[in-house]
C-alpha positions, 0 to 999 in steps of 0.5 A: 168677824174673826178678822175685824175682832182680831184687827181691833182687839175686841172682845167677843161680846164686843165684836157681837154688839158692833153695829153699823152705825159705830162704822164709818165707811166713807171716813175709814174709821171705826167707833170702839165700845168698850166693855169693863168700864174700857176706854172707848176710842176711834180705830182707822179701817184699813183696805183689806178690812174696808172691802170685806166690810163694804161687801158685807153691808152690801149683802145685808143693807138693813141689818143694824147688827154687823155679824148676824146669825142665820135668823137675822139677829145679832151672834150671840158671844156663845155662838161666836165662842163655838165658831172659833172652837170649831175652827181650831179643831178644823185646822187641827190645832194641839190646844182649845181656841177661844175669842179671847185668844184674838184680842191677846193676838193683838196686843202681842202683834202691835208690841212686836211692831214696836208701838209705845205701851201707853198707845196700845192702852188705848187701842185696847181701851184698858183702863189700867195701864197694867193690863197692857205691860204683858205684851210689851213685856214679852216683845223680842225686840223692845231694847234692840235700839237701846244705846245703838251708836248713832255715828255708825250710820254716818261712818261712811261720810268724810269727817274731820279726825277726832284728837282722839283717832291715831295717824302717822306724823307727817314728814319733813322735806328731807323723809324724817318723820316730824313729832305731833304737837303735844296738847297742852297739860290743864294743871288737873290733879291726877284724879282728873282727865287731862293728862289721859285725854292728851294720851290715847288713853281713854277717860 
């Protein structure tokens, strides 16, 4: 239960309403209610998540509810709250757990991952678009392509020399160095690039 609201960020009355039929083992692919007025969407079931989920219809094959409590019926969102308060203390961690703390796991797991806002707005099912900025904003990693030099992953192949690149003038039959020919001035005003472009200097 813990898992598959962690997987698709779900709320814990969201979790405690998912029912067999928003499930299609077969297809891989689960049917998201949202509550809040939330957009609803399709989420893929992943490998780990389908065999956990196909041995628990397997265990319980007429229950309409997914997570079901000793009595038959369906976990009531109090009692999914207290499990998770239970096994905070268990692992003994130094603040109070919540479901809730789940589904923010989530948004900040997909940002680190390097999805787009926009799409993790619509995993979430947020309606506005502002509720999902708090995790992208804290993501580590959201600029590390940012003006990356793509010439960089092809440095190690031949290319023909810019005019730009320095290299030793070629020498004359008889060992003197000859002088490189000198790029012609495009008339530009001294405000212009030309001159510095015929140079080394950059522009």
């Amino acid at each position: 239960m813990i898992f598959v609201a962690y997987r698709h960020g779900l709320r814990a009355s969201e979790v405690c309403d998912l029912q067999w039929q928003q499930i299609e083992l077969s297809e891989g692919r689960l049917h998201v209610h949202r509550v809040k007025n939330g957009i609803p969407s399709v989420h893929p079931i992943r490998g780990d998540e389908m065999r956990a989920l196909r041995k628990l219809r397997r265990d319980y094959p007429r229950d309409a509810h997914v997570f079901v409590s000793e009595r038959g019926g369906p976990i009531s969102p109090i009692g999914f709250h207290r499990l998770v308060q239970r096994l905070g203390e268990a692992a003994k961690m130094p603040f109070p757990i919540h479901p809730h703390m789940l589904r923010h796991a989530c948004g900040f797991k997909l940002a680190n991952d390097g999805h787009d806002t926009r799409a993790l707005q619509h995993y979430l099912g947020h309606k506005n678009i502002q509720h999902t900025v708090r995790y992208t904003d804290m993501a580590p990693d959201r600029f590390k392509d940012f003006w990356r030099d793509r010439t960089r992953a092809t440095a190690s192949t031949s290319s023909p020399p810019t005019r730009h690149s320095r290299s030793l003038p070629a020498r004359s039959p008889s060992g003197a160095r000859r002088s490189p020919p000198r790029l012609p001035s495009t008339g530009a005003s001294s405000g212009g690039c030309a001159g510095s472009c015929a140079t080394l200097d950059p522009c």
